[in-house]
N, C-alpha and C positions, 0 to 999 in steps of 0.2 A: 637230130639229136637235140635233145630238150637240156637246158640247162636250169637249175635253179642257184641263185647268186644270194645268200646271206649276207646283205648286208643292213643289220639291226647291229653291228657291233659297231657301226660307224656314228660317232661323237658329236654332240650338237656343235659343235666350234669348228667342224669337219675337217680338222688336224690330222694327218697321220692317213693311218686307212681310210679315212672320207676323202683326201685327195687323190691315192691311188684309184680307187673303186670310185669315183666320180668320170676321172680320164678316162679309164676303162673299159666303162660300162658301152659310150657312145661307139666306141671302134669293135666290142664283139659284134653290136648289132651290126656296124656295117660290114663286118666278117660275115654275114648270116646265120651269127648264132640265132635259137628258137630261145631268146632270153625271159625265165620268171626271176624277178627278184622281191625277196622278201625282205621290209624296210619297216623303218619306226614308224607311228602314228604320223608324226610331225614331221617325215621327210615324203611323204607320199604326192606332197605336190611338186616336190625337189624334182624327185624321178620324173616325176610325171611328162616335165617338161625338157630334161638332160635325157631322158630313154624313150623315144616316141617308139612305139614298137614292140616295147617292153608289155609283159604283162607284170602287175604293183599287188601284189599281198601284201597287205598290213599286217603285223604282227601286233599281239595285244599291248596296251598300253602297258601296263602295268613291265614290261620286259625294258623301258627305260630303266629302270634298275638295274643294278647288274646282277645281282644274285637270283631275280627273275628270269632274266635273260638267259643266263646260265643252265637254270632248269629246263627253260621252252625250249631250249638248241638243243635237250635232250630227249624232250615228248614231244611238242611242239611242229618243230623242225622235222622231223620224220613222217610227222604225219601229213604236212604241206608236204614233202617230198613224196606222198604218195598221193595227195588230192588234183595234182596238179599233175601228173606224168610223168615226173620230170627221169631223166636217163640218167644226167652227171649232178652231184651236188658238189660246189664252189662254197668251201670256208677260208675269207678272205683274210683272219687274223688270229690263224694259230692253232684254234680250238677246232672240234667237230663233233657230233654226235656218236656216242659210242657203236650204235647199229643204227644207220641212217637207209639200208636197205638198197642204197644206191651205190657206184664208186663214187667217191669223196675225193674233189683235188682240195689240197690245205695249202693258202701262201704261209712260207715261212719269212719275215719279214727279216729276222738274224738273228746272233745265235750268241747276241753279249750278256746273255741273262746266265751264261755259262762263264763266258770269259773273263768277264770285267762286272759280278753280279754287286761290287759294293759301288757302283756304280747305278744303280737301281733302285727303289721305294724293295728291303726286303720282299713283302710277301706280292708283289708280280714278280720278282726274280721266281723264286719260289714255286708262283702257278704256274709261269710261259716256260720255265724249264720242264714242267710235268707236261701241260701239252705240246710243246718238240717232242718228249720222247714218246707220245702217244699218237702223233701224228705222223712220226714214223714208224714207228709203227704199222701204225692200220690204215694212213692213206694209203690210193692207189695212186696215186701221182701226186708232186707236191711240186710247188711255184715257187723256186725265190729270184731276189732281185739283182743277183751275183753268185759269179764263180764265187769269191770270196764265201758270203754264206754259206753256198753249196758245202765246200771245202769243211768248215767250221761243223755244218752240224754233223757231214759224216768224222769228222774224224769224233767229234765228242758224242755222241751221239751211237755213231753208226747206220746202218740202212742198205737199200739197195740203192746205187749211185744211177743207175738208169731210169731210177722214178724220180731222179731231178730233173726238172724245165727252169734255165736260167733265162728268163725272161725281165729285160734291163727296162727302167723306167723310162719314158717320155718325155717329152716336156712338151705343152701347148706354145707351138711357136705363133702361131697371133696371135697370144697373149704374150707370150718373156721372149723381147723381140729388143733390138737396141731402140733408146728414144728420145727425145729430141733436147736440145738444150734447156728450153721452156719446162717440158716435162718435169723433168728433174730440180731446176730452180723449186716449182710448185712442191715439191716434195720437200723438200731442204726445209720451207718457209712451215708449213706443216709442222717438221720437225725442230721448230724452234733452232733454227742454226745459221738462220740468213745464208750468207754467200760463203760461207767455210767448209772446206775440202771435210771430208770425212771419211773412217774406216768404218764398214757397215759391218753388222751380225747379223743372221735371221735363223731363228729358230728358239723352238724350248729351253727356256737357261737351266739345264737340268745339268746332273754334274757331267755326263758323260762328252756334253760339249766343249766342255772346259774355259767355261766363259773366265774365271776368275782366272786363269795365265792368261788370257789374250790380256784381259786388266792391266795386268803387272805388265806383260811386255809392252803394251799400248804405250804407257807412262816410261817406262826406259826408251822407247824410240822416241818419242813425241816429247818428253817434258825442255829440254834446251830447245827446240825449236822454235822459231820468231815466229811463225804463221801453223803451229800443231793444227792437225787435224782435230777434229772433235771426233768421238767413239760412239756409235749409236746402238744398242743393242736391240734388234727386234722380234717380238716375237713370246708368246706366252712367260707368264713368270715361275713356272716350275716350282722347282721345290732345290735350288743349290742354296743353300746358307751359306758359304763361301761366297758369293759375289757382292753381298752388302759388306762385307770387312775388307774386300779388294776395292770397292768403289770408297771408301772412308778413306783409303789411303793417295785416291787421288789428289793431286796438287790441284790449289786454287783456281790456277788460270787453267787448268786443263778441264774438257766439256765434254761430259759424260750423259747422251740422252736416253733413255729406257718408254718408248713411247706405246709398247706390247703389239698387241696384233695389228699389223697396218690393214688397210682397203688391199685385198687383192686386183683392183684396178692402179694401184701406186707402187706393188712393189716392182715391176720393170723399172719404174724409174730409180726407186731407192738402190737397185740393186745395181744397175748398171752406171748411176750417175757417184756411185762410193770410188775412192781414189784406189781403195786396194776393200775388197769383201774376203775376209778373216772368218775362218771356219776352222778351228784347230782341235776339231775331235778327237776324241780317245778311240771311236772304234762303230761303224756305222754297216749295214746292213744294205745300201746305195749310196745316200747321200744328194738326195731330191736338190735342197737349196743351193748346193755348188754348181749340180747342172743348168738350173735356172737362171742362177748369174752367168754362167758363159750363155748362155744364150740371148742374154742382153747386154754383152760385150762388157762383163767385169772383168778387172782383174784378181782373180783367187787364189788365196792363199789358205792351202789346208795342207792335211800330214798325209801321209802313206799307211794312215791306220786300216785294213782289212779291205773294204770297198774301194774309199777312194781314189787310187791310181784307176781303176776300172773305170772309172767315169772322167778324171781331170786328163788322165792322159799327159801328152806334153804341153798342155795348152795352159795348164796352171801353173801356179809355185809351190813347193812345197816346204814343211819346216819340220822339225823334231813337235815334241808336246810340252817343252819344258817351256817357262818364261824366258830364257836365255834365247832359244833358237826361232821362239816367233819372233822375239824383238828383233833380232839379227837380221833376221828374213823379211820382217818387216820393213825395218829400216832401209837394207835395200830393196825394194818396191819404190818406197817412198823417194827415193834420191836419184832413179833410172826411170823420168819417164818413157824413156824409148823400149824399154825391154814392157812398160805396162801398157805401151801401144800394142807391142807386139804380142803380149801374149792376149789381148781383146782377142783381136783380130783371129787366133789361131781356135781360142774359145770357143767364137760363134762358130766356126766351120765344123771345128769339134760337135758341138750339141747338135749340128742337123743331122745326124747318122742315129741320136735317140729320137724313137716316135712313139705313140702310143700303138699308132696302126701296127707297129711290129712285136710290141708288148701283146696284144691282141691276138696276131696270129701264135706267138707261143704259148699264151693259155688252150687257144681252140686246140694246140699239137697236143696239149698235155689233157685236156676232154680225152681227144679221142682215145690216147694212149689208156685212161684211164678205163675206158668201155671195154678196150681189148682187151686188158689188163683181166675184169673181171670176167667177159668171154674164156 
């Protein structure tokens, strides 16, 4: 079985679906999938050396665009699907071509473009809700990354529930591993904060993270403290206009750093060396960066929004979304270091039962099913 893997939708910053389909890719070949993937101009040496094994179509330059992109995924992309043999076609975010001539698996990454869409730039709420329902539509099998998902896009949506493959994410444990005192010092100094404990963030400050409550509760737990943490937020700067009116309202002595995308060689330490890692989404589809902090022994603190119990399990803490119940929640983290020992500890053990290798085998399940499917 031949596969072809579209990945030209993945982002030069390889945010989002370039970290899925990066993991990914290295474990179907050692699955033995027959992998072609099809990649930007500019990422063709990426592959090259993450997919030894792989066969690399370049897609034309010009599909760096997205309205080009858009087009080729519907002349384009059909037509590599027939120059190359391929059996299954893999669209890894969302979209598919309308007659691609093959069975089509679609990951549906989730499904808040419905739920919580003013939480969204309008017009992607808008397109990702057109292809959800087009995807199920006319896939023949489709990948998400959670029951939860699952759950969300039949009920909104609809579909047949047997053409879902709930295939959980990974995590590269020799990379997001616990690490050493040094480590983390090194990191700290990095982030402008010397020797001060701090509460970490990671991820896109968009609204749906709700960075501007973590803000507010940040300052209600932390502002009377003789030794506060400092608050670091990491990670792309989005598009929330809320977080610059919650950051103006912090108090003087309190230390707010915003230092954007770190070294992917530094966040194990940022992540595990944080006294409590705060993620208080409104509503996630997995929830990648809570997994990666338990896997390098944080202590986490997120909600029960959709995903996340599926991934934190009892290994984390969890809070409401309001500023009242992070701070609460927070506050006790901060004042029980025994319960933040213990729930490291339960973390790391937690995150070895995610791998890619078994993300891996349930795409190959949902190939096959997809072949039979059109059989």
């Amino acid at each position: 079985m031949r596969v072809l893997l579209d990945a030209t939708a993945v982002p030069a910053d390889r945010g989002g679906v370039g970290r899925y389909v990066d993991e990914l890719v290295p474990e179907l070949l050692r699955a033995g999938v027959d992998l072609v993937l099809a990649v930007q101009q500019r990422d063709v040496d990426h592959y090259g050396r993450i997919a030894a094994g792989a066969r690399i179509e370049a897609a034309p330059a010009a599909t760096e665009r997205r309205p080009v992109r858009m087009l080729w995924e519907q002349t384009g992309l059909p037509a590599l699907v027939r120059s190359v043999g391929a059996d299954v076609l893999h669209s890894p975010h969302y979209t598919m071509p309308v007659r691609a001539g093959v069975p089509v698996v679609v990951t549906l990454h989730d499904a808040t473009f419905f739920t919580t869409p003013e939480l969204h730039l309008r017009s992607k709420a808008v397109f990702f809700r057109s292809a959800i329902r087009g995807a199920s539509r006319r896939a023949a099998a489709l990948v998400v990354p959670s029951r939860a998902t699952r759950d969300e896009v039949l009920r909104l949506v609809g579909g047949d529930a047997d053409r879902f493959h709930v295939a959980y994410h990974g995590v590269d444990h020799g990379l997001f591993r616990p690490t050493s005192v040094e480590q983390q010092a090194a990191v700290r100094a990095s982030l402008d904060i010397g020797d001060a404990p701090y509460v970490g963030f990671l991820g896109t400050l968009e609204p749906r993270k709700n960075v501007s409550a973590l803000i507010r509760a940040w300052v209600r737990a932390c502002e009377d403290r003789t030794d506060p943490p400092a608050l670091v937020l990491a990670g792309g700067r989005g598009w929330d206009t809320q977080i610059d009116d919650a950051i103006a309202q912090v108090p003087d002595h309190l230390v707010v750093r915003r230092p954007g995308y770190l070294p992917l060689e530094d966040l194990p330490a940022f992540l595990g060396g944080a006294t409590v890692l705060a993620y208080p989404s409104l509503g996630e589809g997995f929830g990648l960066p809570v997994l990666e902090a338990m896997a390098c022994g944080a202590t986490v603190l997120t909600t029960r929004m959709l995903s996340l119990p599926e991934v934190g399990g009892d290994a984390v803490a969890y809070s409401g979304t309001d500023d009242a119940s992070i701070a609460t929640e927070l506050t006790s983290l901060l004042d029980d270091p025994a319960r933040r020992t213990d729930l490291a500890g339960r973390a790391v053990e937690r995150a070895q039962g995610f791998t890619w290798a078994e993300a891996a085998r349930t795409h190959v399940a949902a190939y096959e099913a997809a072949v039979r499917a059109r059989r």
